[in-house]
C-alpha positions as CSV (number, residue, x, y, z in Angstrom):
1,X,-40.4,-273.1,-37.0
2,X,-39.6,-276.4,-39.1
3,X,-42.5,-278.9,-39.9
4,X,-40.4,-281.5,-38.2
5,X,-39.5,-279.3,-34.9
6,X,-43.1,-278.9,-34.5
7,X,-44.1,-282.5,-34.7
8,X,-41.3,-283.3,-32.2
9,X,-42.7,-280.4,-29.7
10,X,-46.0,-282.0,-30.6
11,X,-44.9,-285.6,-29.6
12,X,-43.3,-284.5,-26.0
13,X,-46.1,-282.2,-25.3
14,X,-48.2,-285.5,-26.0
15,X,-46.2,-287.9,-23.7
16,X,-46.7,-285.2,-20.9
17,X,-50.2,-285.1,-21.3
18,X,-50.6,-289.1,-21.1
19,X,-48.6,-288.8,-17.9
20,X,-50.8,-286.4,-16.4
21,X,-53.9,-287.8,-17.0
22,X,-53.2,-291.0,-16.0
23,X,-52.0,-289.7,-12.7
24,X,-55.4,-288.0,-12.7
25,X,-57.4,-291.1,-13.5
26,X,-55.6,-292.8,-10.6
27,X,-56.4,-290.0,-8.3
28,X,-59.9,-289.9,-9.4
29,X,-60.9,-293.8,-9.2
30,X,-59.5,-294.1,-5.8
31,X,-61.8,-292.9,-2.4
32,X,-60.2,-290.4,-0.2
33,X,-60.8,-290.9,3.8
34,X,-63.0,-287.9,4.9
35,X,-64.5,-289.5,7.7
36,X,-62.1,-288.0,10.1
37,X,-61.0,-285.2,8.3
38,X,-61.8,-281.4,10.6
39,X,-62.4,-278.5,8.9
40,X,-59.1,-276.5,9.3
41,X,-60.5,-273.2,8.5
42,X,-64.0,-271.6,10.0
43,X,-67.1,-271.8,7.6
44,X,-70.1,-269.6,7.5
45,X,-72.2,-272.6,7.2
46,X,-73.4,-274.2,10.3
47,X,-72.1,-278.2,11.5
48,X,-75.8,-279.2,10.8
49,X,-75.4,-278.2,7.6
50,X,-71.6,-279.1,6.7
51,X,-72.1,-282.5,7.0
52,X,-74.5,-283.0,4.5
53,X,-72.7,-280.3,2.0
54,X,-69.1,-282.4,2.3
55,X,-71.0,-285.3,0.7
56,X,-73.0,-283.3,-1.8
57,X,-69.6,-281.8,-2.8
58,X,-68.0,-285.0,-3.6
59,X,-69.9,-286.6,-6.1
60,X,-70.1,-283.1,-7.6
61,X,-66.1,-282.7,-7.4
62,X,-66.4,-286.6,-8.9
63,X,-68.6,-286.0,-11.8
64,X,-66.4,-283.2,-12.9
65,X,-63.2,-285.1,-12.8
66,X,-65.3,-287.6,-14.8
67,X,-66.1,-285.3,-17.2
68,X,-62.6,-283.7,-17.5
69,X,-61.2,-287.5,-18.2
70,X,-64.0,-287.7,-20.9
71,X,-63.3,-284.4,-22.6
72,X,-59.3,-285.6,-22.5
73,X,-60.1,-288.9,-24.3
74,X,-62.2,-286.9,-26.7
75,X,-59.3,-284.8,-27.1
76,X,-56.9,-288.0,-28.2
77,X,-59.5,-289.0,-30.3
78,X,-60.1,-285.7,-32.2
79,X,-56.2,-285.9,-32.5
80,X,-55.4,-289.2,-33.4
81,X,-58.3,-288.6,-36.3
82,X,-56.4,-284.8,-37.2
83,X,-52.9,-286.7,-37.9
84,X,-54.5,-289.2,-39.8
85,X,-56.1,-286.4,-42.1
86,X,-52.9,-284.5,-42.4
87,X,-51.0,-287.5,-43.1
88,X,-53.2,-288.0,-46.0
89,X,-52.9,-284.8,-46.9
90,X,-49.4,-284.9,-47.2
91,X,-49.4,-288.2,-49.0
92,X,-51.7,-287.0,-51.7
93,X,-49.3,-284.0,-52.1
94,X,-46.6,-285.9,-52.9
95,X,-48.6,-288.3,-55.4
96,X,-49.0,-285.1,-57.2
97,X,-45.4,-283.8,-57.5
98,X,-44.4,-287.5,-58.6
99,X,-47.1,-288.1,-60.9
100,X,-45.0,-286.2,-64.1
101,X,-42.1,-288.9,-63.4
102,X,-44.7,-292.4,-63.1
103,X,-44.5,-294.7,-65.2
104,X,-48.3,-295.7,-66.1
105,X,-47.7,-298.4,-68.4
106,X,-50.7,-299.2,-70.5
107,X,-52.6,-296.4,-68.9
108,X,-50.2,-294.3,-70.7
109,X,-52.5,-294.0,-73.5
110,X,-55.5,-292.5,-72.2
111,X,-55.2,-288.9,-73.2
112,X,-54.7,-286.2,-70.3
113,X,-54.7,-289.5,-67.8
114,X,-51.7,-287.9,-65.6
115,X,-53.5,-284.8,-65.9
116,X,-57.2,-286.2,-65.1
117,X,-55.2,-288.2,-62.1
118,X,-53.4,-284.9,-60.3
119,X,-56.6,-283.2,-60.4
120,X,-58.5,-286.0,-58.7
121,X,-55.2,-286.1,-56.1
122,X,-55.6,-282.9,-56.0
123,X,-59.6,-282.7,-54.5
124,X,-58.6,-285.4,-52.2
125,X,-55.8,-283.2,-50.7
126,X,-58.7,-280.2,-50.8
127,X,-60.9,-282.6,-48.7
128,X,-58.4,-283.7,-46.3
129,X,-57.4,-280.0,-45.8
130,X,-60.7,-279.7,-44.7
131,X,-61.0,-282.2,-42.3
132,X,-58.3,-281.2,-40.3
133,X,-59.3,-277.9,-40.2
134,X,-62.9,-279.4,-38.1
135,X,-60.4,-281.9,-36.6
136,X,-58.6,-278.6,-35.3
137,X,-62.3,-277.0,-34.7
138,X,-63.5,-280.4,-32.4
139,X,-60.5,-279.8,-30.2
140,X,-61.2,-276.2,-29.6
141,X,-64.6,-276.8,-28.4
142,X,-63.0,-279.9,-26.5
143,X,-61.4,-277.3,-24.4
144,X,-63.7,-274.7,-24.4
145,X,-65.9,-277.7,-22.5
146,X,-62.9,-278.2,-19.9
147,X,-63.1,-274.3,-19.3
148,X,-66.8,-274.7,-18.5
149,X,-66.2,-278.0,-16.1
150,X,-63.8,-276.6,-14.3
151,X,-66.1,-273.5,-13.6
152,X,-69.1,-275.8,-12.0
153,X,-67.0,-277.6,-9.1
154,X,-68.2,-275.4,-6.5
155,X,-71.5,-276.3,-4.5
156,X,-74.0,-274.2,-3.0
157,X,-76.5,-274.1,0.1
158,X,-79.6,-273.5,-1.5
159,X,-82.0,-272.2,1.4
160,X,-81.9,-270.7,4.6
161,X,-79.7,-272.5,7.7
162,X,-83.2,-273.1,9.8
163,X,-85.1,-274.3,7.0
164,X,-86.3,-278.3,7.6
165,X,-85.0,-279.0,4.2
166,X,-81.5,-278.9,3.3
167,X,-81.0,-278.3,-0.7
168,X,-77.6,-277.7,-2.7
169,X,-77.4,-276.6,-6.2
170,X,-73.7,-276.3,-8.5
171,X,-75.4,-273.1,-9.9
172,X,-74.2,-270.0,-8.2
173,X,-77.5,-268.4,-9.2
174,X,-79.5,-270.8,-6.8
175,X,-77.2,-269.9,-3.9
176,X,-78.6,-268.5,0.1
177,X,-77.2,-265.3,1.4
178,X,-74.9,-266.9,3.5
179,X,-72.1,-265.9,1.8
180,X,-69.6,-269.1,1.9
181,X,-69.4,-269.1,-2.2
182,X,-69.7,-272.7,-2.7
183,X,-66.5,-273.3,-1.3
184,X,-67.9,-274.3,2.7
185,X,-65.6,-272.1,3.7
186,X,-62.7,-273.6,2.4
187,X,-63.2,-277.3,4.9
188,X,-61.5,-280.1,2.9
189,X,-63.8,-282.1,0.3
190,X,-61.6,-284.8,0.1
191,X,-58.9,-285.3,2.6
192,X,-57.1,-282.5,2.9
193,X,-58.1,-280.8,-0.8
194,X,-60.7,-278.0,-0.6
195,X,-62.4,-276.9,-3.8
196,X,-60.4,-273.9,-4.3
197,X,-57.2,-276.3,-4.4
198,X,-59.2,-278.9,-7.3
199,X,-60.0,-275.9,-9.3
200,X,-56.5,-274.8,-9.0
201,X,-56.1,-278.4,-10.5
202,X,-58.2,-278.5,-13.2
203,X,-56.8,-274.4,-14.4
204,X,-53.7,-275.8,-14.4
205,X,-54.3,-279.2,-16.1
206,X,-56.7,-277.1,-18.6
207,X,-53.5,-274.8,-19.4
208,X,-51.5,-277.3,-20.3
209,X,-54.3,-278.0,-23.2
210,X,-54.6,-274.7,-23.8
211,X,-50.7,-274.5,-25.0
212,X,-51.2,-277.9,-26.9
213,X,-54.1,-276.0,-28.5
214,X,-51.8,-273.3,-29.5
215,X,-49.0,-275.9,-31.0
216,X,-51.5,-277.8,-32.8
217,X,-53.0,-274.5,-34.2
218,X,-49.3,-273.9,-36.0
219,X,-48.8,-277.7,-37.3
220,X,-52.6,-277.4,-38.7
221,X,-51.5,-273.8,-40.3
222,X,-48.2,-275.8,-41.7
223,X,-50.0,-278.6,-43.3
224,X,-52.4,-276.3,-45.1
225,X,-49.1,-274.5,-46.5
226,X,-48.6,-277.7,-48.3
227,X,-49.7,-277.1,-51.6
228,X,-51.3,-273.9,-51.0
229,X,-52.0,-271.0,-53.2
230,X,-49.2,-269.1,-52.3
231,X,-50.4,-265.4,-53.8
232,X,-50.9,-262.2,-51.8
233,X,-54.5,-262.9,-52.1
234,X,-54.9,-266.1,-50.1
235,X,-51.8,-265.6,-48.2
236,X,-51.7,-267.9,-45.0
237,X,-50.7,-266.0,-41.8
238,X,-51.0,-266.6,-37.7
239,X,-53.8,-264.2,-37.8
240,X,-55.8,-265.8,-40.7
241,X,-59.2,-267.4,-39.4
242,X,-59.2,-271.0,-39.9
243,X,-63.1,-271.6,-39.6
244,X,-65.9,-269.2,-39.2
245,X,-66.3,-267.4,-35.8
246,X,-63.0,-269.3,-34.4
247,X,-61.8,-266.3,-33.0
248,X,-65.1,-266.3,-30.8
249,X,-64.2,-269.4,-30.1
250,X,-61.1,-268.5,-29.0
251,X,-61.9,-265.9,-26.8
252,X,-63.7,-268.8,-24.8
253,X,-61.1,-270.4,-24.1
254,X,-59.1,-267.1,-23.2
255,X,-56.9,-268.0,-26.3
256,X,-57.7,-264.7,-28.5
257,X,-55.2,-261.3,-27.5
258,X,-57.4,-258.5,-28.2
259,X,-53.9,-256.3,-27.8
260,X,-52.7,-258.1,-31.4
261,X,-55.7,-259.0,-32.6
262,X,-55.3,-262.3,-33.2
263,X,-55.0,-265.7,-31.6
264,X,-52.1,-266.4,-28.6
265,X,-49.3,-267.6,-30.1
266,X,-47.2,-271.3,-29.0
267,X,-44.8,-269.3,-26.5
268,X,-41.1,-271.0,-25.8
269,X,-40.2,-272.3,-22.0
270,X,-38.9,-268.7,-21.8
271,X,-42.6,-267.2,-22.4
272,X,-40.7,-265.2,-25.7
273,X,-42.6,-266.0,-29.0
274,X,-41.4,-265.2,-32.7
275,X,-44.8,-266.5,-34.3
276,X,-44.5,-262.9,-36.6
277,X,-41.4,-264.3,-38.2
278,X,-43.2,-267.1,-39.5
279,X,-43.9,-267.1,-42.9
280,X,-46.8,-270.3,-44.4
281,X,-45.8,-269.9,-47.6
282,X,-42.7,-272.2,-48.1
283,X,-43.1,-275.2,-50.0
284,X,-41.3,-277.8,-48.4
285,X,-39.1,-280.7,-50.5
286,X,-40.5,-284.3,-50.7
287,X,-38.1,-285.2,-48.2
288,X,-38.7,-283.5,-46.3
289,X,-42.3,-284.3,-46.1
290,X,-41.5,-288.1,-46.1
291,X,-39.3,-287.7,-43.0
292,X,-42.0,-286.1,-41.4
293,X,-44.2,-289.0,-41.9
């Protein structure tokens, strides 16, 4: 895939994502009417106890939408700061390849001064290489914190249904035997929502990460092409580890095929993948890298 198709899948992807959350924030920030809302399905918990687990449930369901619109601003800003590094990266690339051609002037006289000057671009490029890479590594954890969010919306009844003192805990290891699974048998939290249904939300909002994760793992893998020692020895492919342990990482966030042994490749609308035809090793020109600024 082209350096420049993958930016423009990167900027769509993006505008999508805006979209959504903003919808989200909106949804989040306004109060939904539960006074009068019935349970629609039956509930092992008793009334007694429903009412004061619908309330307990909310500002749990609230605090984890909260934190879900924190980790996505994290995420824009862990992006925002990644382009910024591989925009640098690029420019220092192209310093390089014109510095035979510059015309120093003065500064022509120094001895080895264009040579002394590409080596010095060249470290800075090293450096910026690097931080994309942990720019890369802060949005992996990013999501591997929505994964664990989404898994701590459910509330429990902590206790016994005749004890005097009503408890609730968002640990399934604190829960009673009475079997409802944090869920209140599936009543509506928020009008007619239940937690299954803002789960369902959050998997599918976290997904849509998940795939921008994947995308953003290819453009990081492109950029460090740039430049790159290009022999057998340090040859860059889909499978190469970018950090240490980000495979474990990756498995976290259920991003890591055991089948190939390697990270889940960006898949087309059609599900279909060629990430195995990819080769890292091309050098593209300087215009091309100036268009893709």
């Amino acid at each position: 895939m082209p350096l420049a198709l993958c930016m423009h899948s990167y900027n769509c992807r993006a505008t999508l994502l805006n979209s959504a959350m903003e919808t989200l924030d909106s949804a989040v920030s306004t109060p939904s009417r539960t006074s009068d809302s019935k349970p629609q399905t039956s509930s092992p918990l008793p009334p007694s106890v429903l009412r004061l687990w619908r309330p307990a449930a909310q500002r749990n369901l609230r605090n984890q939408w909260s934190q879900l619109v924190s980790c996505k601003n994290r995420w824009f800003s862990a992006s925002s700061v990644g382009r910024s590094h591989a925009t640098a990266l690029v420019n220092f690339h192209l310093s390089q390849r014109y510095m035979p051609d510059m015309k120093l002037g003065v500064l022509s006289d120094m001895p080895d001064i264009k040579k002394r000057a590409c080596l010095k671009l060249f470290k800075r490029q090293e450096l910026q290489r690097s931080k994309l890479v942990l720019s890369y590594k802060d949005m992996v954890g990013i999501v591997s914190d929505m994964i664990n969010v989404s898994r701590s919306m459910k509330c429990f009844f902590k206790g016994s249904n005749n004890s005097p003192l009503l408890q609730f805990s968002y640990n399934s290891a604190d829960q009673s035997d009475s079997g409802e699974g944090g869920e209140g048998g599936g009543i509506p939290v928020f009008t007619f929502y239940s937690i299954t249904s803002h789960e369902k939300f959050a998997e599918e909002l976290i997904q849509m990460f998940s795939l921008e994760l994947c995308l953003k793992r290819l453009l990081v893998l492109e950029f460090m092409s740039i430049g790159y020692d290009t022999s057998a020895v340090k040859q860059l492919h889909w499978s190469t580890q970018l950090y240490d342990e980000e495979f474990k990482d990756l498995r976290d966030c259920n991003l890591y095929c055991e089948e190939t042994h390697g990270p889940v490749p960006p898949r087309l609308r059609d599900g279909k993948s060629d990430i195995d035809a990819l080769r890292f090793d091309n050098q593209p020109n300087p215009e091309v890298l100036q268009l893709g600024e």
